[in-house]
N, C-alpha and C positions, 0 to 999 in steps of 0.2 A: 494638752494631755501628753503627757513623758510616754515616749515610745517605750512600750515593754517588748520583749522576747520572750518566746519560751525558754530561750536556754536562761533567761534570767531569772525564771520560776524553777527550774530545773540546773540545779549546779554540783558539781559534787566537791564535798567536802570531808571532814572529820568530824565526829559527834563530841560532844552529846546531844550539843544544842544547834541548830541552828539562828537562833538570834541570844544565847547567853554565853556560844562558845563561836562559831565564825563569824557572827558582827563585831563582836569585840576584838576579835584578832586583826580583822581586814580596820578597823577603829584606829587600833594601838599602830599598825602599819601606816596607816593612813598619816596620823598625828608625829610619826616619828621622818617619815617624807617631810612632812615641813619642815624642820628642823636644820634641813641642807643648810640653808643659807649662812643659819648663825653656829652648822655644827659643830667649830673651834671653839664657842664661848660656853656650848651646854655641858653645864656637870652634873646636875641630879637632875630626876625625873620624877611624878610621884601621880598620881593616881587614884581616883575617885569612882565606888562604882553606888550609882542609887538606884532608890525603887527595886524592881523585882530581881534585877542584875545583884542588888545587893543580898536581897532574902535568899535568891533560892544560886547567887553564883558561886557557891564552893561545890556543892552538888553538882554543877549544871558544866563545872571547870572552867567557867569565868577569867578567874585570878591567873591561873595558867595559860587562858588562850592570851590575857593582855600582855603575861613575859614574852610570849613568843612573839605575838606581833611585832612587839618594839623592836624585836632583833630582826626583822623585816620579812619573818615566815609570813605565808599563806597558805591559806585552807584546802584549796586546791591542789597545789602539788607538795607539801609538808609530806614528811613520810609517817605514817602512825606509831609504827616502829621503834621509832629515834628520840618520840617525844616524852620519856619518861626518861632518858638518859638528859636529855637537852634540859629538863627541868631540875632534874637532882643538882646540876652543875651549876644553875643561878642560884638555887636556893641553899646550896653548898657554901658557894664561892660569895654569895653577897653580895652579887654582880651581874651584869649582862654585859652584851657588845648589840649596843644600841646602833638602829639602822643608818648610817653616811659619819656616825660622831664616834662610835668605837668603845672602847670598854670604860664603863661607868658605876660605880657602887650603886645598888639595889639591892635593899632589904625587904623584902614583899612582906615580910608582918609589919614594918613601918611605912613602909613607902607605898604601900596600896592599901587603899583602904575601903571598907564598906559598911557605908550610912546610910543607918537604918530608917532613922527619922526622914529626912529632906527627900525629895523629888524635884527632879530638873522641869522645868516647865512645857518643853515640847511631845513626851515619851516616857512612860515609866524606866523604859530602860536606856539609863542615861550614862553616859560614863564622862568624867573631865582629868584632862589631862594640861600638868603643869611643868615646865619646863625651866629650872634655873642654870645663872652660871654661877663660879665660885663665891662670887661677893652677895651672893642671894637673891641677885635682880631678876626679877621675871623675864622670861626672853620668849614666851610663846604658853599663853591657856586661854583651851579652845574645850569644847564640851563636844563630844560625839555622841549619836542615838543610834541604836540597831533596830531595825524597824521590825524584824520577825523575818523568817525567810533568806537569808543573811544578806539582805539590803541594812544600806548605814544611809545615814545624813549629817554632816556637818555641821551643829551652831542652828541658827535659823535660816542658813542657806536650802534652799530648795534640794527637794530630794534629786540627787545626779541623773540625768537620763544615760542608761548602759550604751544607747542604740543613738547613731546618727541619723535624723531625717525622718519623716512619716514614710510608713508602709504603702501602699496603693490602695488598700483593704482594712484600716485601721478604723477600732471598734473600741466604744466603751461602756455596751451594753451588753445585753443576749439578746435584744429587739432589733437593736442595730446590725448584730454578725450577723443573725437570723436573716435579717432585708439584703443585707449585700449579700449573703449566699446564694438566696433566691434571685435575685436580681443576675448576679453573675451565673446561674446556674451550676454555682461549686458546692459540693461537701464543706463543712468545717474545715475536714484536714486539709482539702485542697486548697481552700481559701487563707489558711494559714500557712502553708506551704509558700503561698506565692509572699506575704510578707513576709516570711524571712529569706526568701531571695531576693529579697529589697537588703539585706546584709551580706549575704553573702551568696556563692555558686552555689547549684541545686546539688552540686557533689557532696560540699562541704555541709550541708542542710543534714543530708540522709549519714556523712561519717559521723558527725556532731549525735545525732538520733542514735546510731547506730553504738556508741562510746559512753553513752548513757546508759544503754540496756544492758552492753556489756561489762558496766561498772553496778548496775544491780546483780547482775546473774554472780557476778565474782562475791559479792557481799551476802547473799542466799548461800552460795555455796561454803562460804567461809564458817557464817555462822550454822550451818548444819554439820560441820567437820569441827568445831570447836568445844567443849566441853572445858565444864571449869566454873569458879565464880567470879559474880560480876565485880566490879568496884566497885568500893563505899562500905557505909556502915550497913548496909543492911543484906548483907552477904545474899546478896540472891543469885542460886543456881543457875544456869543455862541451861531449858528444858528443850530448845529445837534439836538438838542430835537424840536426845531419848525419843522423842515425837518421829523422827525421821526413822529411827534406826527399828520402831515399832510396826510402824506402815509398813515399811519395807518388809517383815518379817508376815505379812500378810500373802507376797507374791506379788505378782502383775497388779497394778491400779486398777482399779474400776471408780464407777460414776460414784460410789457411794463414800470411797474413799475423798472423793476431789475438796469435800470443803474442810476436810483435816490436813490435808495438805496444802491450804491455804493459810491456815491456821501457824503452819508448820514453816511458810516461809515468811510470812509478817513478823513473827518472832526471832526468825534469825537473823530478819535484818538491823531489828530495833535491840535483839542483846548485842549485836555487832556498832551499833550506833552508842548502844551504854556504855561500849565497852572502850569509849572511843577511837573505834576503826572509823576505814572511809567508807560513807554512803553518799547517796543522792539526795540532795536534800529534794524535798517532792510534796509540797514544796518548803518543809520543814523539815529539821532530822527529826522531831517528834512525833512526826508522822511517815516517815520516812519508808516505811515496810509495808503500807495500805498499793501503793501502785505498783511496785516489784512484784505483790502477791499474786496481784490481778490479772497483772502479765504474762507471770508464771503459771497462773492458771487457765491461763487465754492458750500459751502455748502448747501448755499437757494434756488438756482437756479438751480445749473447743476444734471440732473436728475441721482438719482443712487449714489449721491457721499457719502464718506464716511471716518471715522478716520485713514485707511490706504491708503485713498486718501491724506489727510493733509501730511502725512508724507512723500511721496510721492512726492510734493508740494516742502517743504521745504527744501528736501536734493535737491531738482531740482535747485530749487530757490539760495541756499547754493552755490553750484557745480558754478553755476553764478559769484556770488559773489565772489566767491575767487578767477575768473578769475579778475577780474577786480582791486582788489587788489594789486593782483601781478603786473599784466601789466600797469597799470593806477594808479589809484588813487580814495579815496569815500570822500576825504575832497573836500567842495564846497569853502575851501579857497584856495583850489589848481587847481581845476576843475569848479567852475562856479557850480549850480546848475544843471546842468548833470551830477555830479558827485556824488548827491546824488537822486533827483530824476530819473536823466534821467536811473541810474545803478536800483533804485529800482524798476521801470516800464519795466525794459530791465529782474531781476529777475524774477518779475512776470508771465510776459509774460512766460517764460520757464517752472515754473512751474505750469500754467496754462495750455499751451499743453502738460505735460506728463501728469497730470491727465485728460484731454481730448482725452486720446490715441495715442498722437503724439509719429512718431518715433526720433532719438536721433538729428538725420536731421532738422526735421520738429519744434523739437525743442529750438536746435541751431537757426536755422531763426528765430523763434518767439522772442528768446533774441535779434538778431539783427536790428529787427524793432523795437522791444522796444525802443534801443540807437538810431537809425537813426534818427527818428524823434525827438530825444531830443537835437541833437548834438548842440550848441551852447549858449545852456541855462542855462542864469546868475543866480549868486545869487546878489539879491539886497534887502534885506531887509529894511522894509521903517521903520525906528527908532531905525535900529539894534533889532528888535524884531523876534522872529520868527512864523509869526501872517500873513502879509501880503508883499506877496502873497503868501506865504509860505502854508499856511492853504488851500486853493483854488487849489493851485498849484498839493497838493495829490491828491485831486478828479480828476483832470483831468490827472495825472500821472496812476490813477489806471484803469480806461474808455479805457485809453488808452493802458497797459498791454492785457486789456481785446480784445481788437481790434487786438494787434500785434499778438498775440493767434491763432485770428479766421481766419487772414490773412493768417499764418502758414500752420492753418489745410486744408487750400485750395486746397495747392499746393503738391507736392511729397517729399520737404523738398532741392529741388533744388534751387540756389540763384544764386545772382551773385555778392553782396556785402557779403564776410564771416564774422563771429562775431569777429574773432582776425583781421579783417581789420575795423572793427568798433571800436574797441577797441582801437585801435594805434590811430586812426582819433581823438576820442575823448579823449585823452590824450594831442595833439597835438594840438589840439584845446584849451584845458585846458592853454598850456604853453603859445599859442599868445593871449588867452583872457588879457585884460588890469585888471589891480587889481584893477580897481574900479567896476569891476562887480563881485568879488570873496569874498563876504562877509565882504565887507570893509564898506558895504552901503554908499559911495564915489558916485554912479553914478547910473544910472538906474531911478527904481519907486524911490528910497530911496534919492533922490532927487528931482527929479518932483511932488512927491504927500506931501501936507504939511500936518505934522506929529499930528494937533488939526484942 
């Protein structure tokens, strides 16, 4: 079992997508890294994107995240800013300056291309990348996968472990973290606390936690200050400042106000993710807005709470996620849109009842209602955008974390559906779902609703 991290579930990047725009960037980087060795002898580059990378990647800004990667951006620290100026100039100029080999002709309507028909055999979303020198001889083609979540894989090489060495406390169940918590007499959080100080010092654990929440609050904030329309053909407005600016106009918060204001911040994450700014991916950018909402309402709302609440929260949340990971899947081209919302309202949820004082039980259920009521839910994006319903979809992904919570906290942490029986279900579900609802926008809204 490949050691996962939380912060491997939790990364922050730039939208739209997390597996249609930073696995292919970290892909094209990845592939243009190799290239050192012969980078005297490469002269053109060209590029292939299938499967759902091809349906839904002009939408999703695919084509653009793979110029940039070659030129050896990362998703990470890229600046949002710069990347419409950095793209006008390849697409201007006919060219990039490819990473270790330097300035190369590139025509992205020839030189990249997207095939509609073929699929790569490991991944629907598959991308191959070919490397010639002047006399046309192949000098490097290698096929890269984005798994969802913006994890890649190489070829048929084994997916990369992030993380050196087993944790002390390493699980690949909820029966299993359940027993070692008991056993050790840890929390969740605690017990995932102590594995990733099998990485790094407990300081760097809580600044790491701490640079996350402070990369959602910046993204909440931005997208409630921003007005305007989104990108794409289907000019959809930015409604979290009219939402915010309405509340607001009510006075001091109360109870009744709280789940409009969650409403309020789900959405300005994910039109800040369309709009591609930087978010968290959490563990997708397409779901990106469900646990910043959560947070944000743990903060505003829930009396007493506090910054070793957050962290709290998110190794909860984490501990989640990386079950799902393993067992399942968080790409919505392999899982349908439960595989990224229905996983990030399934996190939530968990880490919403550990900081509500739920036991490790009580917790567990809360993730398991979270997935229940998501199990079947497509991705169908209508333009290939990640806009609608996509945007809509957070808010009620995060509403609904909040509910699987208070559900939880009811009961004594007794069930009768377990969350690694949820888990398999929706995995399962993922495999007989039909490919026109997994990000293909083949079927669904992305076909019933017309696109102007």
């Amino acid at each position: 079992m490949a050691a996962i991290s939380i912060f491997d579930i939790f990364k922050i990047g730039i939208g739209p997508s997390s597996s249609h725009t930073v696995g292919p960037m970290k892909s094209a980087r990845a592939f243009a890294a190799e290239l050192q060795p012969v980078a005297d002898r490469v002269a053109t580059v060209s590029v292939t994107l299938y499967g759902s990378l091809a349906h839904t990647g002009k939408g999703h800004g695919t084509d653009s995240a793979i110029l940039l990667g070659l030129t050896g951006l990362q998703p990470d620290t890229i600046d949002p800013d710069a990347v419409a100026g950095l793209l006008r100039k390849i697409r201007g100029d006919r060219a990039l300056d490819l990473l270790h080999v330097g300035r190369i002709p590139f025509d992205p309507d020839k030189d990249l291309r997207f095939e509609f028909g073929d699929e790569l055999p490991r991944h629907t979303n598959g991308m191959r990348f070919v490397a010639r020198s002047a006399d046309g001889d192949v000098l490097a083609d290698q096929e890269y996968y984005s798994l969802g979540g913006g994890f890649i894989a190489r070829g048929n090489d084994p997916e990369p472990a992030a993380q050196k060495g087993e944790p002390p406390h390493s699980f690949d169940s909820a029966t299993s973290l359940l027993q070692q918590a008991s056993d050790n007499k840890l929390s969740i959080a605690e017990l995932v606390a102590l594995n990733e100080r099998h990485w790094r010092s407990a300081a760097e654990v809580d600044e790491c936690i701490d640079a996350l929440w402070s990369a959602m609050q910046s993204c909440i904030e931005r997208g409630l200050g921003t007005d305007g329309v989104l990108p794409g053909k289907l000019a959809v407005v930015r409604r979290a400042p009219k939402i915010q600016k309405r509340l607001q106009s009510r006075g001091e918060s109360s109870a009744f106000d709280a789940m409009e204001w969650v409403n309020a911040f789900a959405i300005a994450v994910n039109e800040e993710n369309a709009a591609g700014g930087r978010v968290v991916t959490s563990p997708t950018n397409g779901a990106a807005g469900i646990i910043p909402a959560v947070l944000m309402y743990y903060r505003r709302f829930v009396p007493n709470s506090t910054d070793g609440g957050v962290r709290v929260f998110l190794l909860t949340a984490g501990a989640i996620g990386i079950l799902y990971k393993i067992n399942a899947s968080i790409s919505g081209a392999e899982m349908g849109c439960q595989g990224e919302v229905g996983v990030a309202c399934s996190m939530a949820a968990a880490g919403l009842a550990a900081v509500f004082g739920g036991s490790n039980d009580q917790i567990e259920e809360a993730a398991e209602i979270g997935m229940e009521h998501n199990l079947g839910l497509t991705c169908d994006p209508v333009g290939g955008l990640v806009q609608i319903p996509c945007i809509e979809r957070n808010a009620m992904g995060a509403v609904k974390a909040i509910n699987a919570a208070m559900l939880a906290m009811h009961g004594d942490g007794t069930h009768k559906v377990s969350l690694d029986q949820v888990i398999a279900t929706m995995r399962q579900t993922g495999l007989d779902m039909s490919s026109i609802y997994k990000e293909t926008s083949k079927g669904g809204l992305a076909v019933n609703v017309p696109e102007c």
